[in-house]
N, C-alpha and C positions, 0 to 999 in steps of 0.2 A: 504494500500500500504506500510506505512512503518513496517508493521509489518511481510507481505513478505520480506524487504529489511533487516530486524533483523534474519531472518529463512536463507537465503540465507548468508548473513555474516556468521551467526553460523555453517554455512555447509561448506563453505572455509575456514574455522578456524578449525574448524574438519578433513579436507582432508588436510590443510598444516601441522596440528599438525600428524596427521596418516602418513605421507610421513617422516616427521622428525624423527616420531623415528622409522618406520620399514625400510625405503630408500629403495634406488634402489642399489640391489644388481647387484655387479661388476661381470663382466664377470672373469672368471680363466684366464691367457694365456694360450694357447697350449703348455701342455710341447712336445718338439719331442720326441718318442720314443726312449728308450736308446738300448746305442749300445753298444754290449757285446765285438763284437773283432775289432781294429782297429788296423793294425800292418803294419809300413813298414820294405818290408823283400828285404834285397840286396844278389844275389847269384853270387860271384864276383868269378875270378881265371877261368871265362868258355874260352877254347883255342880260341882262336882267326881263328880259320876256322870256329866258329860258328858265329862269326860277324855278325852282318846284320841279322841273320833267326829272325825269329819271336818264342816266345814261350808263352806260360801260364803256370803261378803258380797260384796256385792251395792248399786252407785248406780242410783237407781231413778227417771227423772224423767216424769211424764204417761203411768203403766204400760209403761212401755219400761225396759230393763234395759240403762240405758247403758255399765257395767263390773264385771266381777264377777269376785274370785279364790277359790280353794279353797284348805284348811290343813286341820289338824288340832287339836284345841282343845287345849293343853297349861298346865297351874298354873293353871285356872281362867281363860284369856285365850286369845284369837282374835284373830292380827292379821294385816291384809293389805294390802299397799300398792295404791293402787288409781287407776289412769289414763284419762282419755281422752283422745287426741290430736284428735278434732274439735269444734272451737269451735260453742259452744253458741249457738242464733241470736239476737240482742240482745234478742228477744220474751222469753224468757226470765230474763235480767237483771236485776232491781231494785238501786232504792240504796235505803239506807236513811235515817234523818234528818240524818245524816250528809255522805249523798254519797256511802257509801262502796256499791264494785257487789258485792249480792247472788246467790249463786246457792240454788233454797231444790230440795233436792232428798230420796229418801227414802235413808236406811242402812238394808240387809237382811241379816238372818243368819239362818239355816239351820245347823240343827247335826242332824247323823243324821235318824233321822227326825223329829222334832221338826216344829212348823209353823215356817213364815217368821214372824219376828219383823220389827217394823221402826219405826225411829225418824225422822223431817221433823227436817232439820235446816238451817240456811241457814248456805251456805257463803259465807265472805267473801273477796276477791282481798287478800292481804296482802302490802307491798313483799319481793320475793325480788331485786331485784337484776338482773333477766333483762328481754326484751322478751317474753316470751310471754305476757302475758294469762293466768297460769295463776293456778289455784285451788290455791293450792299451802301446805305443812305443815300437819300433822296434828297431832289429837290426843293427843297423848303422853302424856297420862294416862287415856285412855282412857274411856270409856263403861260404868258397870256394866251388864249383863245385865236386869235389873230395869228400867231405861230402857225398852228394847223391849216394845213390845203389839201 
C-alpha cells in the first residue's frame, strides 16, 4: 500500500511539475476588425428650402457605393458619420509627393428629391494613435453645398 501511495505522489509531482512549466495557455483577446474609413463629413451652406428633406451621403469608389448614411438636413447642414470596416485593396492606394497614403474617393448627397450631387475628394491616413490603417477625422468645417456638381 504505501508503495502505491509513493507511485501516486510521484505522479502529482509529475502532472504539477508538467503544468508549471508548459501552463495553461491564455486565450488572445478578440482584436475587432480594423476599420479603414471612418470620417465625419458636414455639407453645410444647403439653402434653406431644403430644410427638413431627408438625404444620404454616400462614399463612392469605381461606381460602387462603399458606405452611405441617411439624416435629415437641418440649419442649412447635413452631417453623417461614415465607415467602412473592409480595407481597401493596396490597388487603390496612392501617396502623394509626400509619401503620404492617398485614398481618392467620390462624397455623394442626395437630398429629397433632388439629383445626387457629388464631390472627388482624396482622403488622407492621418496619425490617430491606433493600428488600424484607418482613414480617419473629418471634416469639421464642412463642405459648402455649392462644392457639389
Amino acid at each position: 500500500m504505501a508503495n502505491k501511495k509513493l507511485w501516486w505522489g510521484m505522479l502529482v509531482m509529475a502532472l504539477v511539475f508538467g503544468m508549471t512549466v508548459i501552463g495553461c495557455e491564455e486565450d488572445e483577446p478578440q482584436m475587432e476588425p480594423a476599420i479603414f474609413f471612418d470620417w465625419d463629413i458636414t455639407v453645410k451652406d444647403i439653402p434653406s428650402s431644403l430644410n427638413g428633406q431627408n438625404f444620404t451621403m454616400s462614399i463612392i469608389r469605381d461606381d460602387i457605393v462603399k458606405t452611405s448614411k441617411t439624416g435629415v438636413v437641418a440649419d442649412g447642414k447635413a452631417t453623417a458619420n461614415l465607415k467602412i470596416k473592409d480595407m481597401a485593396p493596396k490597388s487603390e492606394i496612392t501617396l502623394d509627393v509626400f509619401g503620404k497614403e492617398l485614398w481618392v474617393a467620390y462624397v455623394a448627397i442626395k437630398i429629397g428629391t433632388n439629383q445626387q450631387l457629388v464631390k472627388e475628394y482624396s482622403f488622407s491616413k492621418l496619425p490617430d494613435g491606433s493600428d488600424t490603417n484607418a482613414l480617419v477625422n473629418g471634416w469639421t468645417g464642412g463642405w459648402p453645398y455649392s462644392d457639389f456638381n
